[in-house]
N, C-alpha and C positions, 0 to 999 in steps of 0.2 A: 450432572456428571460428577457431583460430590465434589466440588470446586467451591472455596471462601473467593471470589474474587473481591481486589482490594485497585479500585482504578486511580491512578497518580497519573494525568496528562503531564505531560515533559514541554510542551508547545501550548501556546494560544494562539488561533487560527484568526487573523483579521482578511478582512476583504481589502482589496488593491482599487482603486478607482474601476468602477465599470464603465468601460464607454458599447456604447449598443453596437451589434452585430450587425454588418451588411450580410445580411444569408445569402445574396444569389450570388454573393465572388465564391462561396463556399459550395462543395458536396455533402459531406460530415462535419461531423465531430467528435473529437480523441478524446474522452477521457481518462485517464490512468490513475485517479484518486477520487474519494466520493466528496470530498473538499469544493475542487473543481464542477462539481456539479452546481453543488450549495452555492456557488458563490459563480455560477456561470452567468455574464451577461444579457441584457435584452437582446432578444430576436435568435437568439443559439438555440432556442429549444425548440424552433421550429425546423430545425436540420437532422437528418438519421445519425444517431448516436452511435460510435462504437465503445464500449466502457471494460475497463478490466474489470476482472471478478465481478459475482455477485452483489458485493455489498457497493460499488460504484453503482452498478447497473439501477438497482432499488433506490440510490440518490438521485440517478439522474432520471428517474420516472415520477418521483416525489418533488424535483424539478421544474414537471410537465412535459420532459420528450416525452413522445409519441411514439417515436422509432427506436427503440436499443436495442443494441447487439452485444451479445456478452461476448468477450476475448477468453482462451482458454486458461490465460497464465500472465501474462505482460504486455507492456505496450509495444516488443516485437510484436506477438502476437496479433494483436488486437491493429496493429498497423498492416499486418498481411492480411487480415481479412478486407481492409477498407483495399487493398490493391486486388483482392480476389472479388471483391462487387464492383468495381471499376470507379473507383474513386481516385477523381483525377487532382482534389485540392483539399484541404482537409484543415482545418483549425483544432490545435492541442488547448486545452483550456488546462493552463497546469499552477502549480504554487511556484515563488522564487527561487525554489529549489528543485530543481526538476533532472532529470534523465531524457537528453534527447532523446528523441523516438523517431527512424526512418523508414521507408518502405521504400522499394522501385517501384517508381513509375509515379508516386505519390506525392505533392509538393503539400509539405506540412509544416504551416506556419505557427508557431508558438504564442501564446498571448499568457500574461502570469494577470490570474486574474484573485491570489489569495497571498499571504505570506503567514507561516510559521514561525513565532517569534518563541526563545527559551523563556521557561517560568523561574524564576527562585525556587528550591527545591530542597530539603534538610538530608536528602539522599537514600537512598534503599539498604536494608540489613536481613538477611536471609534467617534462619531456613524457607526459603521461596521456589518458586518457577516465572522467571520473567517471560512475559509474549512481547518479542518483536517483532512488528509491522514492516519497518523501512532502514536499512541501512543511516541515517540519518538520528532515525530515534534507537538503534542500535547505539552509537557512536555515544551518543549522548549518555546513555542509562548506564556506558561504562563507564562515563566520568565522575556520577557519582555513584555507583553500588560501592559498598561495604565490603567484607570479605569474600571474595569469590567463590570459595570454598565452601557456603552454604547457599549460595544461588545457581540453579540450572536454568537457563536459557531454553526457551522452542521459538525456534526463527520460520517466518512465513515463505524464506528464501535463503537460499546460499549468500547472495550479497548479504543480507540483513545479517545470517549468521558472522560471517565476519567478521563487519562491523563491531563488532564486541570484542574482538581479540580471544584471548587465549586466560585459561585461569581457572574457569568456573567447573563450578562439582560435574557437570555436564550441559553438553549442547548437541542440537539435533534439528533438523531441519522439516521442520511438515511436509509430507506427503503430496502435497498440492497445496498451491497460494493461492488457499482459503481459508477463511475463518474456520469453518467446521473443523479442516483439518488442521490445523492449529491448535484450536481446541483440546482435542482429542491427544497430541503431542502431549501437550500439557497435563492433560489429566495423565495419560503415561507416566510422565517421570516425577507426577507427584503422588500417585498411588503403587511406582516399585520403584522408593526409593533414588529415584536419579539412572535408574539400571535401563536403561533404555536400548533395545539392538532396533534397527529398523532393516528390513529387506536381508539380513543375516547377515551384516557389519555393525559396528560401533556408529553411536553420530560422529558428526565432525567435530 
C-alpha cells in the first residue's frame, strides 16, 4: 500500500490469573478483542465463539475454537447474533478495561482474563498518520503526540475517533471496523496529503 509502517505499542498485555471454565453453566463465548482469545482460559475453547471482526475471530481459532462466528462491527453486534441463535448465557472473556456488552434475552457474565498496563514512551512527532484501534489507545497516543498539526489520525471507530480530541491536521473514521479498512484510510490521508472527503463530507 506504499505504507513505512513504524509500530510503538502504547500497552503491554499481561495475563490475569486463569481459573478453568466450567463449559456446561455456558452457551458461548463473547469475544470483542483478539487479547481475550490469547489469553482465554481452560475449557472456553470448547464453547461456540462469537468474536468481533476478523482479526478476533483468526485469535480465537489460533486459540482452538472450533466454533466462531464473526460479528459484523461490535460487541452490540456480535451479542445480537448470540440472542439470534438462542443463546441463553454467554461468558465475555474481556481485559480490565472493557465496554459492557448486553443483549435481550442473554445473561452475559464478564470474566477479565488480561490487563493492558501503559509503557514509558519518549512520545510521537509528526509528519505521520496515527491508526487508532480503541478509544483507550486513542486517549493515550494524545497524551503524548507532539504537535498536532503534523499528525493525521484514521480511527477504526467513531468512539476511537474521539478519543483523541481535537487539533490534528486531520481525522477520519474507517469505513468499517476493520483493519483492511483502516488501512486503506491511512494510506488515503498519507498519499493526498491529509485531504481526505469520505462519502462526500469532511472526516470528523
Amino acid at each position: 500500500m506504499g505504507l513505512e509502517p513504524v509500530v510503538s505499542p502504547l500497552f503491554a498485555i499481561r495475563r490475569v490469573a486463569a481459573v478453568p471454565v466450567e463449559a456446561e453453566r455456558y452457551d458461548a463465548v463473547l469475544l470483542t478483542s483478539a487479547n481475550g482469545a490469547r489469553h482465554a482460559p481452560p475449557g472456553a475453547a470448547g464453547l461456540p465463539c462469537f468474536a468481533v471482526g476478523e482479526g478476533t475471530a483468526a485469535a480465537a481459532r489460533a486459540a482452538g475454537f472450533g466454533d466462531v462466528r464473526t460479528g459484523p462491527c461490535d460487541g452490540a453486534a456480535a451479542a445480537a447474533m448470540m440472542a439470534a441463535a438462542g443463546v441463553g448465557r454467554a461468558l465475555h472473556l474481556c481485559g480490565r478495561e472493557h465496554v459492557g456488552v448486553e443483549a435481550p434475552g442473554v445473561a452475559i457474565e464478564r470474566r477479565v482474563v488480561y490487563a493492558a498496563e501503559p509503557v514509558a514512551h519518549e512520545g510521537f512527532e509528526g509528519p505521520a498518520v496515527a491508526v487508532i484501534h480503541s478509544p483507550r489507545s486513542g486517549a493515550r497516543f494524545a497524551e503524548l503526540a507532539g504537535a498536532r498539526g503534523a499528525i493525521a489520525v484514521a480511527a477504526i471507530s467513531p468512539a476511537a475517533a474521539a478519543s483523541v480530541g481535537e487539533g490534528w491536521a486531520a481525522k477520519a473514521v474507517a469505513a468499517a471496523p476493520r483493519d483492511q479498512a483502516l488501512l486503506e484510510l491511512a494510506a488515503q490521508l498519507c498519499h493526498h496529503g491529509f485531504n481526505v472527503v469520505r462519502n462526500g463530507g469532511d472526516g470528523i
